[in-house]
N, C-alpha and C positions, 0 to 999 in steps of 0.2 A: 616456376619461382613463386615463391608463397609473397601475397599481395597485403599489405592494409595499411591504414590512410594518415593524412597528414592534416592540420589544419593554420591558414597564418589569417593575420585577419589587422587592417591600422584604418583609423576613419582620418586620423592625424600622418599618415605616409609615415608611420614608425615603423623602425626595423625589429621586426622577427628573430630568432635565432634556431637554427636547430642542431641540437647539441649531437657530435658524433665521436663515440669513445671505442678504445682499442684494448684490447685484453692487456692484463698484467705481464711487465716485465719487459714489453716494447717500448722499443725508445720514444719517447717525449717529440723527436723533432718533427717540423714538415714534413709528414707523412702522403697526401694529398695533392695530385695534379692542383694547381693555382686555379684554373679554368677549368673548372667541368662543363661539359657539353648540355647546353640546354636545349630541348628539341621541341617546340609548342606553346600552347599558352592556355592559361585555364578559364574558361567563359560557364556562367552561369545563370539561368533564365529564371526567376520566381515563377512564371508558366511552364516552362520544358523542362527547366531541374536541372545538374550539373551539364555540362557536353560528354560527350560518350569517347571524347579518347584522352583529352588535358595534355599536361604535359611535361616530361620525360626529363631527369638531374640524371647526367651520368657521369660516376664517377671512379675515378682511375687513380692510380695510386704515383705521386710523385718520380716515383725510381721503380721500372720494374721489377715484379719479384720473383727470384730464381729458386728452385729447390721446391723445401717443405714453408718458406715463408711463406705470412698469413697476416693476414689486416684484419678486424673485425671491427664493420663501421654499426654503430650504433644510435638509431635515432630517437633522442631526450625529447621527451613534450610535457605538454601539460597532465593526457591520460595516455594508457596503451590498453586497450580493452580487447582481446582475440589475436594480438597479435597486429593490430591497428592504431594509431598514434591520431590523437585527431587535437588541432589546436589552431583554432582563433581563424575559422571559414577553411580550411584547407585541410586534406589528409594527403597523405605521404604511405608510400607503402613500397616494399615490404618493411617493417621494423627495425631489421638489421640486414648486413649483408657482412659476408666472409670473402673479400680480396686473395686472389691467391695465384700462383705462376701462371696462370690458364687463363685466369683473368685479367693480369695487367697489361693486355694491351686493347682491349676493348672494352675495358669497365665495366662496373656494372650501375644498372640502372633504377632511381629512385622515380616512383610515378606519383605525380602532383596534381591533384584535382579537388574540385569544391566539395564543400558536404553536402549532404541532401536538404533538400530546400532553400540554399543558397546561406542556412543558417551563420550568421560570422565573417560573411565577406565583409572586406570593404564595400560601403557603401557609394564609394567613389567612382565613375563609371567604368574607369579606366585607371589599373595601379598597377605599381613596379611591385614586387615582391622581395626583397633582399635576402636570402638564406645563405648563411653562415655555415657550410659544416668544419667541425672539430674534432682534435682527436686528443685522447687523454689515454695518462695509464694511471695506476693506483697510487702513486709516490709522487704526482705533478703535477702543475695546473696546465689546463689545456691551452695549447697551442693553434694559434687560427693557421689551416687549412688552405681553406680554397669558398669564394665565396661566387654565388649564383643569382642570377636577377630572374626571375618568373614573372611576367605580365599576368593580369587575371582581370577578365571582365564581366560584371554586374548587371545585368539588365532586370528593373524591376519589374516592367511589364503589370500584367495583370496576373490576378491569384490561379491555380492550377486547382484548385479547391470548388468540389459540390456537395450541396446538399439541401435537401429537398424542403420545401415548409415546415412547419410542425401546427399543431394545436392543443392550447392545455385548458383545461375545466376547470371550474369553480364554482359554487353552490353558496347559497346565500338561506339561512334558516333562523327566523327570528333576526336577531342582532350579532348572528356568527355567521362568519365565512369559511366553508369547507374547502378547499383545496382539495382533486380531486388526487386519491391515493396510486391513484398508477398515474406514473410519469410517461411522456414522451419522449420518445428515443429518437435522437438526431445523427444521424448517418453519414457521416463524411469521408469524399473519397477523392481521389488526386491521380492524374491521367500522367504527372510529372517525372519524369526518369528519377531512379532511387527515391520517389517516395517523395512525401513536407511533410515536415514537422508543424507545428501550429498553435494556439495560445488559444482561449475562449475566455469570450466577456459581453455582459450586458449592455450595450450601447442605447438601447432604449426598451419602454419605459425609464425614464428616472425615477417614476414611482418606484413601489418596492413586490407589482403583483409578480415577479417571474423571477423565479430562480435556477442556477445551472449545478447542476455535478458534472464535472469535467476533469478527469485527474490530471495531472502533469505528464509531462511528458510524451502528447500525442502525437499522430504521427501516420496519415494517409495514405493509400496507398491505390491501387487497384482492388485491395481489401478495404472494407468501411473500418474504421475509426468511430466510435460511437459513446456518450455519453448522453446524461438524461438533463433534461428539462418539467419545471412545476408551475404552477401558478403558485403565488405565497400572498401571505398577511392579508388585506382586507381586498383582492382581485381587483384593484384600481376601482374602488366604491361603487359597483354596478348593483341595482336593485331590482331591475328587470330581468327575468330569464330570457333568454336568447339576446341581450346587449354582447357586443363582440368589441374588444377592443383590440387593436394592433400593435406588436412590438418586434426589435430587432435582436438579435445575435449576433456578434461579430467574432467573425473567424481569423486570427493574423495572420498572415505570411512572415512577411519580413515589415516590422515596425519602423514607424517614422524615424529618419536618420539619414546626419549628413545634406542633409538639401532634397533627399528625395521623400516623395510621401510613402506612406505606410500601405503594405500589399494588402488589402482583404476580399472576405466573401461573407454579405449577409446571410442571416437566413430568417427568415419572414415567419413568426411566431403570431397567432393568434389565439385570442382568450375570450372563451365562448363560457357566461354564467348561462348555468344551469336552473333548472326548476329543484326544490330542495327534495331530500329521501322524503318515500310517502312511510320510513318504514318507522318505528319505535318498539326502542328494548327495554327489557323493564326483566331486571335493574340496567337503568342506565351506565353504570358504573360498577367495575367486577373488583372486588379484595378478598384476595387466598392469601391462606398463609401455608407454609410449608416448614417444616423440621425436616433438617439435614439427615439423612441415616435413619428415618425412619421406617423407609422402604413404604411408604403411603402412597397413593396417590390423589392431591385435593382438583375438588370436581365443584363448580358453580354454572345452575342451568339458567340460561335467559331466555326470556320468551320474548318471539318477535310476532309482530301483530304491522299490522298497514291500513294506511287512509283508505287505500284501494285491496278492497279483499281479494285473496289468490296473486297480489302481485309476486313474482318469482324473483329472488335474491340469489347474492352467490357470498361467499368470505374471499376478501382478497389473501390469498396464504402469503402472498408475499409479505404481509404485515404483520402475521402473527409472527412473536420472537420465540424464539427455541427452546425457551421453556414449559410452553404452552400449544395444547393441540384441539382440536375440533374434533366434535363424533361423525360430521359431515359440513362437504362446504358450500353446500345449496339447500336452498329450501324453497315452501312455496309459502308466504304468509295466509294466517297466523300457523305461525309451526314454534319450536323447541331448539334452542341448540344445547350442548352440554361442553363446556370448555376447562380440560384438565392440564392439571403441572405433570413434566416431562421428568425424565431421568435426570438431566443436564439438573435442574434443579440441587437433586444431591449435592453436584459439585462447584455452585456457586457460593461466595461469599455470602453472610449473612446481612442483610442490609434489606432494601428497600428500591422495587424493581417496578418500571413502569413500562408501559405499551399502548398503541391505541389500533384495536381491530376493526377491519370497514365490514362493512356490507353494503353490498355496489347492488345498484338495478340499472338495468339497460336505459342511458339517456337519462337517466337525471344522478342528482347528487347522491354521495357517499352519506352513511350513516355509521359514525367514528363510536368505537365503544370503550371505552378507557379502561384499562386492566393494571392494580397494581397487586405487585406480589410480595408477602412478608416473609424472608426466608431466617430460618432461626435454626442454631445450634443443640441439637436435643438435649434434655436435659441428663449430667454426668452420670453415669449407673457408676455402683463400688463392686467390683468381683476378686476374690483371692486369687490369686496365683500360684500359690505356691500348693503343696499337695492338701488335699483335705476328702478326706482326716490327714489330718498328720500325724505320722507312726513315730515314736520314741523309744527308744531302746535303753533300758536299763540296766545295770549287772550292780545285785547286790554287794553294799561294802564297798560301789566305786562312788564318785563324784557326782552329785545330784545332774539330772540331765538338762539340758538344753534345747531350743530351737527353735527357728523362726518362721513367722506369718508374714508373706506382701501380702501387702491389700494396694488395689489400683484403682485409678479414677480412670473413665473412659475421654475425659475431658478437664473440667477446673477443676480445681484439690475440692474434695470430699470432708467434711469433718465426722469422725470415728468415736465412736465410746466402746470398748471391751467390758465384758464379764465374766464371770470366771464360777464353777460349780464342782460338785461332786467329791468324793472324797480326798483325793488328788488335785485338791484346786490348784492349776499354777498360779505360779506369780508372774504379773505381762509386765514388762521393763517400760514399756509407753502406754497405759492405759487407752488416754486420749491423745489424740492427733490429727493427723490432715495425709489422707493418701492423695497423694496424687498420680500425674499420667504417666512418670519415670518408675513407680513404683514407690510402696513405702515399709519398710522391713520393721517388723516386731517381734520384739525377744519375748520367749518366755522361757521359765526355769522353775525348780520346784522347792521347796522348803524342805531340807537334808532334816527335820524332826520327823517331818511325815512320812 
């Protein structure tokens, strides 16, 4: 029997409902045993994670049923995602079930248990559950059923959640603070049955040196869960290299609520400034321009030179953007790099494109190279379209001839001026005008003296 989940969830002992509806064209009445059989009870650990069996709504049909009769119960939530219902700490499964003579006299059963990480319980340690099911057809309002009490218990415990230190860098050069360009990755994992889900947030520093990328929606497991960590803005004003300062990470479980406190796992961050790049580029600052559809490609060379001769560099590629490539990503100073525009180019909008490329040396600071890019529309070429030469046909003693010239712009309208020669001059119905990118049609015709 195909499974998936249910969720109820009251910090306030509010009732839940879980809506259950029956195919079109069955009668409207009490369809449903009054008392479905409840078998268990669903307990949930923020350290161990749901319990591994919960517990079991079975339900049986009022009257039973003889023949080809059919009940199809239905369970209404909040979401149903695979075939899984999940709403407010609790899932429910299977999604629906089909009553039918085979089945009415031992029902069938709906299986009741917490979500992964206890996400949505009641915070209360110990709650009654109330679940309502119903049944509906398309012509009527639903009729209550048969209603179900499910105990479900909470234990917040301690968080299920690891992960290890970290350490991020930061450079200090003149009166700028470097932040160093590769981030540290923070690895979180969860020993907890089905997995936690989990929230991340800076709990310390209140300064502003440490910043998180953490997307939403995470979610541990025996697999790491992973997002990055930086040093930011002035590294908590440290001007010595090797000054270390300390900060925290806080990992949720289940947040303060209800009377109980809040599930977490630090994670112990440290911010080690560095000594600054011995390295310098020259030009400090890189501006290409680029024309769309030119098929070019712009090339600006920097020379890097260092305090300490022969010291060895790398490019972190992770920084260069996609526009933009290297002719190699190490060197050994004073060396050459050559930094060109990519293809992607072509098919970016015209505007004004920025970037900042490092070059990293073993233990000490990054040296950041600002790169802006001006991407421009080439300018509109005019080309006809239409045949050229353009043949005309004449038959003496008929109708002076006809026929027309596009002219096209490959871009903004073009302004045009025609001239006209030779014995045969025609005469052009628009001299002057404006071709543009849809085309622009020009009459000519000839003077029936000549």
């Amino acid at each position: 029997m195909d499974v998936s989940k249910f969720r109820i969830h009251s910090v306030n002992a509010l009732v839940t409902l879980i809506a259950l509806t029956i195919g079109a064209g069955t009668m409207h009445a009490t369809l449903l045993n009054s008392s479905p059989t409840v078998t268990g009870t669903v307990s949930c650990s923020a350290l161990a994670g749901p319990g591994l069996t919960g517990a079991t709504v079975t339900v049986k049909p009022a009257t039973a049923l003889t023949g080809t009769a059919t009940i199809t119960v239905t369970v209404a939530g909040t979401a149903v995602t695979g075939g899984t219902l999940t709403t407010q700490g609790l899932v429910v499964t299977p999604a629906s079930v089909t009553l039918n003579a085979a089945s009415s006299t031992t029902g069938l059963p709906f299986t009741v248990n917490a979500a992964p990480g206890c996400v949505g319980l009641s915070t209360v340690a110990s709650f009654s559950n109330t679940i309502q099911f119903k049944t509906t057809n398309s012509s009527a309002a639903p009729a209550n059923d048969a209603t179900a009490a499910v105990s479900s218990t909470l234990t917040p415990s301690a968080s299920p959640l690891a992960a290890p230190a970290i350490t991020v860098y930061c450079s200090k050069s003149g009166s700028n603070y470097i932040p160093s360009s590769t981030p540290a990755t923070v690895s979180v994992t969860s020993a907890a049955n089905e997995g936690t889900p989990f929230t991340v947030s800076v709990s310390s520093p209140t300064s502003t040196w440490l910043t998180v990328n953490a997307a939403t929606g995470l979610s541990a497991s025996g697999t790491a869960a992973t997002f990055t960590a930086s040093a930011a803005g002035t590294c908590d004003g440290g001007t010595t290299p090797g000054t270390v300062t300390t900060g925290t990470i806080t990992l949720t479980v289940l947040p303060a609520e209800g009377g109980n406190p809040a599930v977490t796992t630090s994670v112990a961050v440290t911010l080690v400034l560095t000594a600054a790049s011995p390295l310098t580029a020259s030009p400090a600052t890189i501006s290409m321009s680029h024309v769309k559809a030119s098929n070019t490609t712009q090339t600006q060379s920097v020379s890097v030179t260092s305090s300490s001769s022969g010291t060895y560099f790398t490019v972190n590629t992770a920084t260069l953007p996609i526009w933009l490539t290297v002719n190699s990503t190490y060197g050994v100073a004073p060396a050459s790099l050559t930094f060109s525009t990519t293809s992607v180019a072509d098919n970016m909008a015209p505007g004004t494109y920025s970037a900042s490329v490092y070059l990293q040396v073993y233990g000490l600071g990054d040296l950041p190279i600002p790169v802006q890019l001006f991407v421009t529309n080439s300018a509109p070429k005019l080309t006809i379209t239409s045949a050229n030469p353009l043949a005309i046909t004449w038959v003496q003693g008929g109708a002076p001839p006809t026929g027309t010239i596009t002219a096209l712009s490959s871009d903004s309208p073009i302004p045009y001026t025609t001239s006209v020669g030779g014995a045969l001059a025609p005469i052009v119905t628009e001299p002057t005008g404006l071709a543009y990118s849809f085309g622009t049609n020009i009459g000519i015709t000839f003077n029936p003296q000549v």
